[in-house]
N, C-alpha and C positions, 0 to 999 in steps of 0.2 A: 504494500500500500504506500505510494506515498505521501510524504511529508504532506500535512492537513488535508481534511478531507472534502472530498467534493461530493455535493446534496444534490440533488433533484425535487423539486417541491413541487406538486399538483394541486390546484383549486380550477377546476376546469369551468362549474361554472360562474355568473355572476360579472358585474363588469368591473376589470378588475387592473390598475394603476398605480403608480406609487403614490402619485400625489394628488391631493385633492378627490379621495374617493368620493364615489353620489352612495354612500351608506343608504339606505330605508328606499332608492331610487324604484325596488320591487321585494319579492320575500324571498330571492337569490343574491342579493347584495344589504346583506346583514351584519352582524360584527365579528365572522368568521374569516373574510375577506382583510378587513383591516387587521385581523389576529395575524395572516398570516403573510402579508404584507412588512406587517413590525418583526416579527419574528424573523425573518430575511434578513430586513437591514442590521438588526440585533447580533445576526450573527455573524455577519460579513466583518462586523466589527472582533471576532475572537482569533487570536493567532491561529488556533486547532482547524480551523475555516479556511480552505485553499481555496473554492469558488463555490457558489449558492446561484441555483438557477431554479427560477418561480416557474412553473409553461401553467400555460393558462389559452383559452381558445381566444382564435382573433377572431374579431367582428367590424365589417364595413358595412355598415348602416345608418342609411341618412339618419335616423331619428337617437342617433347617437355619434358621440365624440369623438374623432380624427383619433384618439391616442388609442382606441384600441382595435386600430386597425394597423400597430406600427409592430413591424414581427419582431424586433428587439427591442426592449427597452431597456438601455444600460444604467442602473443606478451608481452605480460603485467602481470599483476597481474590480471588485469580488462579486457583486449582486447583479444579476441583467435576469428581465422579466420575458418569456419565450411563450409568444404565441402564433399558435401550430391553427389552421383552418381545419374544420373537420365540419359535414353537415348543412356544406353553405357559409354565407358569410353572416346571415342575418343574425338579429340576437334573437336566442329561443332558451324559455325557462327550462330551468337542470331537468324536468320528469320528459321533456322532449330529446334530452341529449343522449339517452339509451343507446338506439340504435346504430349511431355516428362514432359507438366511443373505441372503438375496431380501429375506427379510422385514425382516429388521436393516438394508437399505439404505436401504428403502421409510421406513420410521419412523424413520431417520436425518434423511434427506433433512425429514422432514414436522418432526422439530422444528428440527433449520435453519433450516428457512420460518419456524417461528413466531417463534425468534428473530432473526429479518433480519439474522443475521451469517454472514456464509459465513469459512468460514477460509482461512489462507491455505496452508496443507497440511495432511496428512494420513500419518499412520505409524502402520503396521498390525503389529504385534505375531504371529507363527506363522501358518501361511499360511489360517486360516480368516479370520483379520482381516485381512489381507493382501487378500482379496478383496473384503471390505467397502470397504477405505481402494480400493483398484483403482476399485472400482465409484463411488463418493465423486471420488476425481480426473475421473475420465475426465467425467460429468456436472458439474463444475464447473470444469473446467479449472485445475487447481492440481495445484502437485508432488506425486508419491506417493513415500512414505518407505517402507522394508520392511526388517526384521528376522527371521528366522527363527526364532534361539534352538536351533530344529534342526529335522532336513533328511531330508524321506520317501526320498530316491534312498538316504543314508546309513541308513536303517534297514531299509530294504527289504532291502539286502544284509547288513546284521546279522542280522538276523532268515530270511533264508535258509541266511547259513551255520550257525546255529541249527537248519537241519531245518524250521523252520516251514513249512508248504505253503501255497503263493503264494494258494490258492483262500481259504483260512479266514484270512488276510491279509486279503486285500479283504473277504471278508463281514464281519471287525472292527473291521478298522480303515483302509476304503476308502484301501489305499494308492497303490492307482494313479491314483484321483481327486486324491488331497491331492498323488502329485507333479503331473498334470499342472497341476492349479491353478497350483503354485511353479512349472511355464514361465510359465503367461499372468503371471503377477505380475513375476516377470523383465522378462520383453518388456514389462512398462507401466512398470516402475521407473524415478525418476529418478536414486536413490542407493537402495542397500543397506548397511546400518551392520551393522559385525560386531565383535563382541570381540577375535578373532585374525585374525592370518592365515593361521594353517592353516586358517579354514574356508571364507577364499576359495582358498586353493589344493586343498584336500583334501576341501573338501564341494560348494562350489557350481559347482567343477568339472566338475562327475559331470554339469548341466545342459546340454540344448541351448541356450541362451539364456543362458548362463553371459556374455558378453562385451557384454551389449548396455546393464543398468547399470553406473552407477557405482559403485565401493566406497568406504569410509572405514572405518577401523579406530577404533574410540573403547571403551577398555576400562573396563567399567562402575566405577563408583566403591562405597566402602563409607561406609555413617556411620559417623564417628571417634569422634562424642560417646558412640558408645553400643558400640562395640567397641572401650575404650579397655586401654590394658595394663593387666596382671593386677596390679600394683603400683601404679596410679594410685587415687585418690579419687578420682571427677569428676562428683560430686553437684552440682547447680545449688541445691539444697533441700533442706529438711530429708526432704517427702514422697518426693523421688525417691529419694534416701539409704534410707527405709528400705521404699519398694519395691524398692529392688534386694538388701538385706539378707536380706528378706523372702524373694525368688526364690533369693537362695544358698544361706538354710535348706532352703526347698522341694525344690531339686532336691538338695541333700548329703542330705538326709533319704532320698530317692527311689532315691537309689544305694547307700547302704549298708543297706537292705533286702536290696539284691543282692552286698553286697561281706562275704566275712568279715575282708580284711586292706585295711580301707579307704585306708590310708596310702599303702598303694603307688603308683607312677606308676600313670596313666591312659590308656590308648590310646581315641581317640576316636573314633567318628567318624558321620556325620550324614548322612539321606538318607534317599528314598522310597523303599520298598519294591519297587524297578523290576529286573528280572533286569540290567538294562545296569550299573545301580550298584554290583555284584559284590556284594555281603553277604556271600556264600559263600563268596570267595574271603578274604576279610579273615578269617570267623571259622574255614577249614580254616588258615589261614594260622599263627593263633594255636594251634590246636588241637593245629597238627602237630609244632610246638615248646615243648616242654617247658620248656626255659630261660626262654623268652619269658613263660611262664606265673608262673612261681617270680617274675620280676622285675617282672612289672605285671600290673594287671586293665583288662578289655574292656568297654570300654559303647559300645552301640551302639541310638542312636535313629533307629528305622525306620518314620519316618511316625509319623501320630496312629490308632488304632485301638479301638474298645471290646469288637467282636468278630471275630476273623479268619477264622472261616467267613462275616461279612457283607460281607468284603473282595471286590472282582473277583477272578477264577480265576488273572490274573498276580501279581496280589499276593499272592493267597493262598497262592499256590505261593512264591514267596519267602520268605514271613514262614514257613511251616509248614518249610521247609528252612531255617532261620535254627534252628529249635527244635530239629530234627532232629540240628544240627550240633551243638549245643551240648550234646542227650543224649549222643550218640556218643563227645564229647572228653571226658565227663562235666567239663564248665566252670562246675559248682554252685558258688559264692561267688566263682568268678572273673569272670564275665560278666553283666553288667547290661543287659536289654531293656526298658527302662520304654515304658507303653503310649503317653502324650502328652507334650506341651511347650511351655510358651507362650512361643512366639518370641519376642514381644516385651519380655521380662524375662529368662526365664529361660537362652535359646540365648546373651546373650551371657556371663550369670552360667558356664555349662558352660565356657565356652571358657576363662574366667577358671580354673577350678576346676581345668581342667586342667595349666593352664600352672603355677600355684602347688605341683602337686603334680609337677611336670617330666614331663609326659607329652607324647604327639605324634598329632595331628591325621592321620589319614588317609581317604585319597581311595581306593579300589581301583577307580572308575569303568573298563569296559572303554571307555566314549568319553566325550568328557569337553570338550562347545562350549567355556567357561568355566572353572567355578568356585570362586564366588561363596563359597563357606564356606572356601576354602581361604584369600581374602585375609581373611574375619573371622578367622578364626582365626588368622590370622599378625599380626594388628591388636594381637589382646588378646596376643601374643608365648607364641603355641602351635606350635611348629616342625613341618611337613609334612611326610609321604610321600605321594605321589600318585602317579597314573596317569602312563605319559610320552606320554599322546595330547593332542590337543587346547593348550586354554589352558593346560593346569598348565605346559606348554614355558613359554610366555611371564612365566606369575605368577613359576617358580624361577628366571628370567633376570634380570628386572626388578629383583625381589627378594634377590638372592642370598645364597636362603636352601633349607630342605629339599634333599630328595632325591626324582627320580623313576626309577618302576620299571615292570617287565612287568607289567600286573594279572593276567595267567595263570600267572605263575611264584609262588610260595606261599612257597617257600625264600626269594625273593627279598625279598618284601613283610617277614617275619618277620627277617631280614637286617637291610633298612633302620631298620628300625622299631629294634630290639636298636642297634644300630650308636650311633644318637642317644641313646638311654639311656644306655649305660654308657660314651661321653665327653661329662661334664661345658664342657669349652669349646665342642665342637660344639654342644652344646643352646644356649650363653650366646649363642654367635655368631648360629648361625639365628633363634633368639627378638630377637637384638637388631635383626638386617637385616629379619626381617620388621616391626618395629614402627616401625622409620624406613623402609622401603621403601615401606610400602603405603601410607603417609602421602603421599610425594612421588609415587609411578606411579598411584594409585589412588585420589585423592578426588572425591569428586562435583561438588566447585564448577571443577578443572580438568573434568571429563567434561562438565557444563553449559555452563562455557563452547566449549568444542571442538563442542559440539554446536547452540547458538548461532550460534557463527560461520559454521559450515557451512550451515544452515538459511538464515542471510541472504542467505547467496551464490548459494546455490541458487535462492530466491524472486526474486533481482532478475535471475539469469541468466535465468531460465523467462520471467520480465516482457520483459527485452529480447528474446529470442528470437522469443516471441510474434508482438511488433510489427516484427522485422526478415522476418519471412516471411509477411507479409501476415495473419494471421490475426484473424478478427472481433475487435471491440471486449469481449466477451465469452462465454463460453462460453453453451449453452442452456440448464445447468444455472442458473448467476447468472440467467440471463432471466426464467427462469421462476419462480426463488424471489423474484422481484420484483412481477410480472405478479399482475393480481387480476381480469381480465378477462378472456374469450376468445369471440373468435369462432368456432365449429366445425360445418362445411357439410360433408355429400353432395359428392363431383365431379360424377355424370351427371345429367343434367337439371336440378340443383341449382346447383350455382355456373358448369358447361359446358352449352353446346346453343343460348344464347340468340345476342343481339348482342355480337359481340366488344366493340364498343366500352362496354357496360355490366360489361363482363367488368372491363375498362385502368380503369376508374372506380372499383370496389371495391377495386383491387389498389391502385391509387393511393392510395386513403381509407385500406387498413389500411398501406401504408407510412408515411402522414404520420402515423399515430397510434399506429406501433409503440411507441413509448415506453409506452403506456398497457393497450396492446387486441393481447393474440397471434392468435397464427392458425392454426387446428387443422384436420386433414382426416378426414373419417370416411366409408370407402368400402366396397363390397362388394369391391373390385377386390382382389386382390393387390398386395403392397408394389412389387413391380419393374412391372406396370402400371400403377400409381398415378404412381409415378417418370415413367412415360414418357409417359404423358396431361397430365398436370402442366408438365413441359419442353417438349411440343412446341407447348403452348398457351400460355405465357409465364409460367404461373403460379411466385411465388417459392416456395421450396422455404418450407412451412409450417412451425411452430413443432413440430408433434406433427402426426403420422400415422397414424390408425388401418386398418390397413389389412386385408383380407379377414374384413369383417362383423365386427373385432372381435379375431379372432383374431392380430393383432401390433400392437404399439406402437412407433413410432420417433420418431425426435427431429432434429429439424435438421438442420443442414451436415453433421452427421457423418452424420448416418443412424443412430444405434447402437438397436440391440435394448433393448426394456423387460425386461431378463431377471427382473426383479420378477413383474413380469404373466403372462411365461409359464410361470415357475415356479407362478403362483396358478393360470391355467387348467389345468396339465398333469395336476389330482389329478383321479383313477379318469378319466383318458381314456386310451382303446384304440383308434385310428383304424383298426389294420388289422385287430382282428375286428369292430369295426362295418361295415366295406367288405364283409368277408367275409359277414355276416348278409346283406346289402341285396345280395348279385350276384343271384341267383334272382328280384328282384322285375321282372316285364317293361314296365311302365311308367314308371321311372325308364333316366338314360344318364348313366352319368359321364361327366364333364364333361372336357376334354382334361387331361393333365398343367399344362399351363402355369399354369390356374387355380390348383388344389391347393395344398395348405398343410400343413404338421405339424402343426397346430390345424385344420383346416377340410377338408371331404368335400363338395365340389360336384357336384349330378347339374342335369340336365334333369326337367324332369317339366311333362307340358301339364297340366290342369283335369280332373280324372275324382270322381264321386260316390266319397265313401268312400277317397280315395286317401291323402292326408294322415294321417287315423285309420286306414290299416293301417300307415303307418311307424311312427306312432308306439304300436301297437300290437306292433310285432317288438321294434323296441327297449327297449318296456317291459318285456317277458316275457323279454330276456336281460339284466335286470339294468342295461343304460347307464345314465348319467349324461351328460345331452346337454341343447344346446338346437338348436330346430330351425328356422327362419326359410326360410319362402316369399313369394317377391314376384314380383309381373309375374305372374304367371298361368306363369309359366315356370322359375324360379328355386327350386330347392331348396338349402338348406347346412345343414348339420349341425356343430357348434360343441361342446368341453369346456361342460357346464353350467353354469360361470361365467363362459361369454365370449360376449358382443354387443357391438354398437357401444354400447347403453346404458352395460352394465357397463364398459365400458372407459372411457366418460369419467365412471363415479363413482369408478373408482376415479383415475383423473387428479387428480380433485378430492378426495380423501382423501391422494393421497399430494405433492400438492405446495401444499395448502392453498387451491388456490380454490373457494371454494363454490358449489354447483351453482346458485345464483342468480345469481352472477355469468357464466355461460357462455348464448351466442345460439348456439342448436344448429340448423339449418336442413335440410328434406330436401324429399323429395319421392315418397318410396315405403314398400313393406311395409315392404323393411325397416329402414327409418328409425323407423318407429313408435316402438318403444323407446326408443328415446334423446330424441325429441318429448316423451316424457308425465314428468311427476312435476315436478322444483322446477328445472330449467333452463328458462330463455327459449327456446320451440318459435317457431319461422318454418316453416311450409310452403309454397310456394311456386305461383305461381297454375297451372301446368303439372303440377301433381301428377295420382298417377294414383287411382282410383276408390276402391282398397283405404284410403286415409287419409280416407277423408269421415267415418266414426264418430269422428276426433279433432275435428269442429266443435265437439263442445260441452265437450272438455276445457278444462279451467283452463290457464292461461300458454302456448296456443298459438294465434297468429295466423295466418289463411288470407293471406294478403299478396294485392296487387291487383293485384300483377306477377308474368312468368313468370323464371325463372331467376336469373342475378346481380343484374339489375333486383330481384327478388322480396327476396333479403337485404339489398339498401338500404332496399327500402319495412318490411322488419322492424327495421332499426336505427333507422330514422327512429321507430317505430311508439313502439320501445321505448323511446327520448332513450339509446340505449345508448352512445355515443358521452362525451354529458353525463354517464354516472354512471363511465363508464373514467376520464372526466376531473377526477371529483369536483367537477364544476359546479352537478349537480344530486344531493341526497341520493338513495339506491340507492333505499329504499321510493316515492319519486316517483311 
């Protein structure tokens, strides 16, 4: 490993920048985004830190910001933010980025490649990155990091005891997808980092697979410089000084549009527009108390919005019952809903604003992982009520400071709140313990390091482990972002059929040259017949395996699925009403089960005038999307219309960087054709069958002079392919 380590950080989705985030802008840009943001620059700042890289999705869309459509953003010397397109450019909430996130592995991986740096881990941010980084570990053999931030089992049963019906759940917000994702990420975990521990006891509990990572409690830090007390000056500059001056007028301005007795205490408090964040409950809370009213006024910023009918149906149902609430109590000059706020000036100016006018910060969150605004606000010395679920337990322990309460109890919330106001020593006390507390339990450069340490231990554990259980000198993934060469053959008649002993001579040639020249298989066979043709003839288990015409990709020792690839093949395929169209046709025979594939439909079919054009004559007239491949006078297979053996190894070579000139593709039948013709090095092999003689006069394909394994030596020799793996001879040669 060397010296300091290099991260890979995923929040995929969410719109997501270094500076000047739109926090509350929807309920994918929340304070997991700016969590993970701080924690970047936090740690770019520790020696043990060689380089930190954020990826995160780009989005060009007019109704959003130029910056995050910029595919680098360099913060640091050490921090640059990487966003990867996947899906389109548009912006689409995280329960729509399922399908896409193949893609964000695929283009992960390929700039990897380009930068010949692999990392030495990987932490996935919510469980959609969570499966990026999964997918990430497992092809490069490095620790997987995972964070939740929060937990589909815990909301599933919120949102039930809510009434919501489990069907129109999953149609929005694919919840039984996103939990079972968070098992498989479980069961690949090496550590799980959480903010509490209530939400290893009380949320990831709820998992089957709950016991198989490991946890670490590391409670996020706040920046101090910039949520400093309400009492402090702590201008670096003249210009910061009067940026923040600037942001004091802004938002004093903004609120006493809404205030007719603006002096009063200020109840605060800050949050998306989400029904779990209680709104409601805070402003019936105020509403219902009268006293409460006479002695402060309510602001409450709910997200960023310009118009609330352009809001989603959950938010818009919040914010429109926030309006609702406030006709009702008739709370006109008492309660302030200003529509935006720029976080980076002006959220910690508010918090200031409040604390100077003795007001108190509250949280009525019904659940509540963290937060995050409760240690800012007790930074700038704004004393709390909060929820008593979640972190706030652990912030008012730590801290001891505020009060927490039932978010459903209204009496209760209006209680606490009154309680802190009218005793003066209780306000001085809690405002003083939060701005020494959150200092000592809650900076960023303790969380960096805590977060450091554990990361090293982890990378050299994983290291020793490795090599105490025998396992290869490298994962397939490293292999192959290294490799700029490959060799990729046919099994039947192709690289098997000949003399064994020319067989032990190719296998020998690509062992001694492994370092330079991979080894790829590309067969009609099915993966688990490939498997067993392969081992009982000695051959090594190959680098990549294509296996049934195309239709699956696997990888080395492990064997693991290209689930990139078959997510690219599986659009508009329908295997079992194509099966169903083709039963009636009496010159086709499906082919036993064993052959068969969930990409791939195998029949029989001998040679008949006009047979071929009525298949593909049915299939046209119902609409498929198919590719169709006959070989041997016997062999029919029907394939998703973006998968052959061709397309399988362009896309090989798009997604891990080698270029189709650099790949010796060798076959010996129909349907190898494909993958023979265009800008890969063709071998065909002297025992081919009749149907490949029209490729004699293609470009970069040689008829070799020999039959079978024999036949791919006489194409390496042919090609100096060997000399240009080895870069002895220039490629164009």
């Amino acid at each position: 490993m060397t010296s300091g380590l290099h991260i890979q950080m995923f929040s995929i989705h969410g719109l997501l920048r270094a500076e000047n985030m739109e926090l509350g802008h929807d309920a994918d840009t929340g304070g997991q985004i700016k969590y993970v943001v701080e924690l970047c620059k936090n740690l770019s700042a520790c020696d043990q830190i060689r380089k930190i890289q954020l990826f995160t999705r780009l989005i060009q869309d007019k109704s959003y910001s130029d910056d995050y459509g910029q595919p680098i953003e360099q913060i640091n010397e050490k921090f640059s933010i990487v966003r990867i397109q996947c899906g389109g450019k548009k912006y689409l909430r995280k329960e729509l980025l399922w399908p896409h996130l193949d893609e964000f592995v695929d283009k992960t991986i390929k700039f990897i490649r380009m930068e010949k740096e692999i990392p030495d881990l990987v932490h996935g941010h919510y469980p959609d990155a969570g499966y990026v980084a999964m997918e990430l570990a497992s092809f490069f053999g490095i620790p997987l990091i995972y964070t939740g931030h929060s937990l589909g089992r815990s909301k599933r049963a919120r949102l039930l005891d809510e009434g919501v019906d489990l069907f129109e759940m999953n149609k929005k917000l694919k919840i039984d997808h996103r939990i079972e994702t968070e098992e498989l990420i479980l069961k690949a975990a090496d550590k799980v980092i959480t903010s509490t521990r209530q939400e290893i006891q009380g949320q990831y509990s709820l998992y089957r697979n709950r016991t198989l990572p490991a946890y670490t409690v590391i409670p996020p830090g706040i920046g101090i410089e910039r949520f400093y007390p309400y009492y402090h000056d702590n201008f670096s500059d003249s210009q910061e000084k009067e940026e923040a001056l600037f942001a004091k007028a802004s938002i004093t301005r903004e609120l006493n549009r809404f205030f007719t007795h603006p002096d009063k205490p200020m109840i605060l408090a800050l949050s998306r527009p989400d029904k779990r964040k209680n709104i409601q409950g805070l402003v019936k809370a105020y509403g219902e108390d009268v006293e409460l009213q006479a002695m402060a006024n309510l602001a409450i910023f709910a997200g960023i919005r310009k118009d609330i009918s352009q809001k989603e149906e959950s938010e818009r149902e919040v914010l429109t019952r926030m309006l609702l609430l406030m006709d009702k109590y008739n709370l006109y000059g008492k309660m302030a809903i200003p529509k935006r706020h720029d976080f980076e000036h002006e959220v910690p100016e508010l918090y200031r604003i409040a604390a100077e006018k003795r007001g108190v910060f509250v949280n009525p969150a019904l659940t509540e992982p963290f937060g995050l605004t409760l240690l800012e606000a007790l930074a700038c010395g704004l004393p709390i009520v909060a929820t008593h679920d979640g972190g706030p337990r652990d912030i008012v322990k730590n801290c001891k400071t505020g009060t927490l309460v039932d978010p459903t109890d209204t009496t209760a919330i209006a209680a606490a709140i009154k309680d802190i106001l009218v005793h003066p020593d209780k306000w001085n006390d809690f405002s003083k313990n939060g701005i020494l507390n959150t200092r000592k339990f809650y900076s960023w450069t303790s969380h960096a390091a805590t977060y450091c340490s554990e990361m090293n231990t982890l990378c050299h554990e994983h290291e020793k482990s490795s090599i105490a259980v025998g396992e290869p000198g490298e994962s397939i993934g490293k292999r192959l972002a290294k490799l700029d060469y490959m060799l990729i053959t046919d099994i039947d008649d192709t690289l098997l059929g000949g003399n064994p002993e020319e067989l032990h001579t190719l296998m020998d040639l690509l062992e001694k040259n492994s370092q330079h020249l991979g080894f790829g298989i590309a067969t009609g066979r099915i993966f688990t017949s490939a498997m067993e043709i392969l081992t009982a003839t000695g051959v090594r288990i190959p680098d990549i395996i294509i296996s049934g015409v195309g239709s699956r990709i696997s990888y080395g020792d492990s064997l693991d699925r290209d689930q990139g690839w078959e997510t690219h093949i599986s659009k508009n395929w329908n295997r079992d009403l194509i099966a169903s169209r083709l039963e009636d046709i009496k010159f086709i025979r499906l082919q036993e089960p064993g052959v068969q594939g969930a990409y791939k439909l195998s029949y029989d079919m001998a040679p008949g005038k006009d047979r071929l054009a009525k298949i593909h004559h049915i299939l046209t007239k119902n609409r498929f999307r198919y590719t169709l491949i006959y070989s041997q006078d016997k062999y029919l297979d029907i394939l998703p219309y973006r998968a052959s053996k061709g397309k399988a190894i362009r896309y090989l070579s798009y997604k891990w960087g080698i270029p189709l000139g650099h790949l010796l593709v060798c076959g010996d039948s129909g349907n190898d054709a494909e993958m023979l013709k265009g800008e890969p090095l063709g071998v065909v092999v002297k025992n081919y069958k009749p149907e490949l003689e029209p490729l004699k006069s293609a470009k970069n394909i040689y008829f070799a002079k020999k039959p079978y394994a024999a036949g791919i030596m006489d194409g390496i020799r042919q090609y100096q392919f060997l000399q240009k793996a080895k870069g002895t001879i220039p490629y164009d040669t």
